[in-house]
C-alpha positions in Angstrom: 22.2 -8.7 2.5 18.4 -8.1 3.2 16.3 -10.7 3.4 12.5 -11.6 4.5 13.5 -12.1 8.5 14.3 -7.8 8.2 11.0 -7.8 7.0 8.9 -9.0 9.8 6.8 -7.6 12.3 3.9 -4.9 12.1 4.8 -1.6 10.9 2.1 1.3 11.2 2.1 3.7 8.1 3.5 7.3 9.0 2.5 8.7 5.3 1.7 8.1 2.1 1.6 10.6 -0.8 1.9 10.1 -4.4 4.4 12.3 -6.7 4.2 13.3 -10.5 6.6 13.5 -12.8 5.4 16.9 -13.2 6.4 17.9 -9.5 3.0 17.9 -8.2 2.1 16.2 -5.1 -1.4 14.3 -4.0 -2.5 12.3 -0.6 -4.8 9.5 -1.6 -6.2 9.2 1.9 -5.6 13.0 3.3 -2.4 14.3 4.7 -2.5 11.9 7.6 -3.3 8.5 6.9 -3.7 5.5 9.1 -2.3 1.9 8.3 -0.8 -1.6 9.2 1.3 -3.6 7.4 2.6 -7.1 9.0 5.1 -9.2 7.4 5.2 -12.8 8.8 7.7 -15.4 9.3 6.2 -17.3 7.1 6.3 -15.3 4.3 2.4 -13.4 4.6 1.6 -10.2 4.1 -1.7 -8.2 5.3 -1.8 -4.7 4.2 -4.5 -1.8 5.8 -4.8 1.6 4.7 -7.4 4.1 5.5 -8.4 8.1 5.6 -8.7 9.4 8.9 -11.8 10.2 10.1 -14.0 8.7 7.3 -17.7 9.0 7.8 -20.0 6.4 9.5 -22.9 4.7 8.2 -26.2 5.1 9.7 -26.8 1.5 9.4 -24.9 -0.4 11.9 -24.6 -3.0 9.3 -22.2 -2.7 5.9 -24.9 -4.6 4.0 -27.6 -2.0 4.9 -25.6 1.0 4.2 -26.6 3.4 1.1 -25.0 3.2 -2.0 -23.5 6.2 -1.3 -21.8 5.1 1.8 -20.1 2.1 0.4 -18.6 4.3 -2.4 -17.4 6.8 0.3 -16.0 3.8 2.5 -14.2 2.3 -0.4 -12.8 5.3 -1.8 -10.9 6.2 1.8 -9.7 2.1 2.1 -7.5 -0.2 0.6 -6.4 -4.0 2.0 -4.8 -7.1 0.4 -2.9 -9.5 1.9 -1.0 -12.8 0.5 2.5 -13.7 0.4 5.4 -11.7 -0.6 9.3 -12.3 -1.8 12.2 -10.8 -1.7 13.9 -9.7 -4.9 17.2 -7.5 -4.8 16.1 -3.9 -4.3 12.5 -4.9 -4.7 9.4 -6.6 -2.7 6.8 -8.4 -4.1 3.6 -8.7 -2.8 1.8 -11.7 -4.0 -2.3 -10.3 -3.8 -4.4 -13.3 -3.1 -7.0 -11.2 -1.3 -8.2 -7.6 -1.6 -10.8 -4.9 -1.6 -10.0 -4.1 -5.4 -10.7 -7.3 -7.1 -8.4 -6.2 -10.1 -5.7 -6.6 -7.9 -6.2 -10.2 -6.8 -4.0 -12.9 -8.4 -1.6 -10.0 -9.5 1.8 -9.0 -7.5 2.1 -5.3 -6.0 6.0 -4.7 -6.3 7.8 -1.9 -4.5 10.8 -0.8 -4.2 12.5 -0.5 -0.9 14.7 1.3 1.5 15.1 -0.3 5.0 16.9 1.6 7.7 16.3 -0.7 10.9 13.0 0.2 11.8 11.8 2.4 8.7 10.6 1.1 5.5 10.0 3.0 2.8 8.4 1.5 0.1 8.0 3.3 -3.3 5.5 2.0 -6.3 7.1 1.0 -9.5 6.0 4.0 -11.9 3.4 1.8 -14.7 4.9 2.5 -18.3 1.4 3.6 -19.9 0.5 6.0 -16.9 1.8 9.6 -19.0 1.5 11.3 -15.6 4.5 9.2 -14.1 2.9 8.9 -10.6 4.6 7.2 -7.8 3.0 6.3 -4.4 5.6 6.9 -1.5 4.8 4.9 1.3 6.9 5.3 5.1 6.4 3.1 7.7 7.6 2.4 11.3 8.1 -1.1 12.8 6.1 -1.2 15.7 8.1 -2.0 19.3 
């Protein structure tokens, strides 16, 4: 039986695409992504995913970029963190942070497979979305 001790340690993303009912198949942050996820012992979560390669401000500050920039940097980003649970085939992450306010106060839950040190995680498909999309998500503990 899995439970939230299999769970921790840092795991750096080795891809991330999303799938369509329709067979089509998209990469939110380009074909090779970078990310960290860390489960605690205690029961936290932080998650960081990012294109490669995104573009620098010329400002050396976030507050003094253009408006442009910030939309380009938060398009190629996502982060939340909080705690997460176990629950049979299924992990919830419990957002109490995040770059997408929307997000925050609500739980991310995934389905998992964990085969030492892969995880893949796979999105639970939202019953309005007609598209049927999917994020697949495969990660690698890091030694």
């Amino acid at each position: 039986m899995i439970s939230k001790k299999d769970f921790i340690g840092t795991w750096r993303l080795r891809s991330y695409e999303v799938r369509w009912s329709s067979g089509r198949v998209t990469y939110p942050f380009g074909e090779k992504p970078e990310g960290w996820l860390t489960y605690t012992a205690d029961g936290f979560i932080a998650v960081n995913i990012m294109a490669t390669n995104r573009r620098r401000f010329e400002a050396r500050e976030l507050k003094m970029g253009t408006a442009e920039e910030k939309v380009a940097a938060a398009e190629t980003y996502i982060s939340y963190s909080g705690r997460y649970d176990i629950d049979g085939d299924r992990i919830k992450h419990h957002v109490e942070v995040c770059l997408f306010p929307n997000w925050v106060g609500q739980d991310q839950v995934r389905i998992y497979d964990l085969q030492g040190d892969k995880l893949a995680l796979k999105t639970i498909t939202d019953p309005r979305d007609e598209q049927g999309r999917q994020g697949y998500l495969i990660w690698e503990r890091v030694k």
